[in-house]
N, C-alpha and C positions, 0 to 999 in steps of 0.2 A: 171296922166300922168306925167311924169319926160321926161321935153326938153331935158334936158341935154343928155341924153341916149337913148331918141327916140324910149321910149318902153309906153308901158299904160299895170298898171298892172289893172285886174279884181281881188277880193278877193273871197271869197267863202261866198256868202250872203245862204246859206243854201236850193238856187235851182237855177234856170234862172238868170241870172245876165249880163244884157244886160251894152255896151258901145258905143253909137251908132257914126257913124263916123260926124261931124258938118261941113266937107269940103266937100261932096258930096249930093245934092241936090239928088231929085227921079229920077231914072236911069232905064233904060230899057237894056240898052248895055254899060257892063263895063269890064274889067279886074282888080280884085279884091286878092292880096293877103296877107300875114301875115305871119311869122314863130311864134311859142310859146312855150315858156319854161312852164314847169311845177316844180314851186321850193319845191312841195313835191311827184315827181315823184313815190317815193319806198311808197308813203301812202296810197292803196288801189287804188279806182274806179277814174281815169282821166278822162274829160270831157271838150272841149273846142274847138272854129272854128271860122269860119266867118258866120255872118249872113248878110243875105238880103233879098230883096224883101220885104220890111216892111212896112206896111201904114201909122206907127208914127215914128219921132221918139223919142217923150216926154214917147208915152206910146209904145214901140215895141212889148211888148209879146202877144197882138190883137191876130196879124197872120203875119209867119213870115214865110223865107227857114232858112237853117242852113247846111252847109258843116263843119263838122264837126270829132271827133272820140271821140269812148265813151266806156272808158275798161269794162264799167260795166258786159256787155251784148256777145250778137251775132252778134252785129253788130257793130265792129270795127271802120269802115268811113261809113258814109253816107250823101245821101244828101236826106232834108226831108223835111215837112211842118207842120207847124202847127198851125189852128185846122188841126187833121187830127189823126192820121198821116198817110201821105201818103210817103212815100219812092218811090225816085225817083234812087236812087242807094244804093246799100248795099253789103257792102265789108267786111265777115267774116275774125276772126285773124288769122285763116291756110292759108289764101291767098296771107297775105303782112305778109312781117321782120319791125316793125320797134320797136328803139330803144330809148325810153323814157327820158332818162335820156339826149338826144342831141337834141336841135331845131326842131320840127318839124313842117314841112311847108307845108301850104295851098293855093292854088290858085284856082279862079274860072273865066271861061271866056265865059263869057253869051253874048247871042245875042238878037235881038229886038224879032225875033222870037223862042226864048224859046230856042230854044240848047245854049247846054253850055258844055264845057270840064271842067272835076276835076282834080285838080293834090293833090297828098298828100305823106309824109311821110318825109325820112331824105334828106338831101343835098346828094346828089350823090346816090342817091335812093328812085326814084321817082315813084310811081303810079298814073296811068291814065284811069278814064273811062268818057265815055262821054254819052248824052241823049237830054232829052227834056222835056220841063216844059211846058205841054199844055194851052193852055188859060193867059202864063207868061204878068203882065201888070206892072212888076217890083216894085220897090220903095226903103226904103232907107238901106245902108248899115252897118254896125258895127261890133264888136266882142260879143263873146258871154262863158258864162260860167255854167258848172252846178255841183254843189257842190264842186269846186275845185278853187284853185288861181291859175291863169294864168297869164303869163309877156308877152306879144305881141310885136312883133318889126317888122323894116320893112313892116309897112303895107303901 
């Protein structure tokens, strides 16, 4: 975490690489977001979001959600769980523009009752879907990484 610039980087621990937030106690209804740079944008497979709904948060990767984007795949953004996995949204890359190499920003605005809006992509081009996490009984928040270094700010 570096005060001074009010970012927390994530390294590339070589899979899941949880940061979990220490200001937010277990939460059922929150508004949650984060911009993240990726400072090896042009190096293959990107991967990194916001995680919540977590039952630890010494040990997070239990079972967790994750709003997220992951170039690896076919599934560009989504929001997901895991064990599971179960996808709660899934936004292929022919559907959204977005541009790697600038800030790209997350937010998630969950309710007591399980819906929630996504928002994802660049500043002044934003995508939005929304849904519902059946059975949501929440818990703790954080950022999250998978094989990639991520620089978070604004969260």
């Amino acid at each position: 975490m570096d005060k001074t610039n009010d970012t927390v980087t994530v390294g590339n621990s070589g899979g899941d690489h949880f940061a979990m937030n220490a200001l937010v106690g277990h939460t059922t209804d929150f508004f949650y977001e984060a911009d993240v740079v990726f400072p090896n944008h042009s190096a293959g497979s990107l991967s990194a979001g916001l995680v919540f709904g977590t039952n630890s948060k010494t040990n997070p990767g239990q079972s967790w959600f994750a709003a997220n984007t992951d170039t690896s795949g076919s599934e560009l953004f989504r929001i997901f769980y895991v064990p599971g996995p179960v996808n709660h949204v899934v936004v292929r890359p022919n559907e959204v523009s977005v541009d790697y190499s600038k800030p790209v920003h997350f937010a998630i605005d969950m309710k007591n009752n399980g819906d929630f809006v996504y928002r994802f992509g660049n500043e002044g081009n934003l995508y939005e879907r929304t849904g519902n996490i059946n059975g949501w009984a929440g818990g703790y928040v954080g950022v999250l990484t998978f094989n990639e270094e991520a620089v978070f700010s604004n969260v």
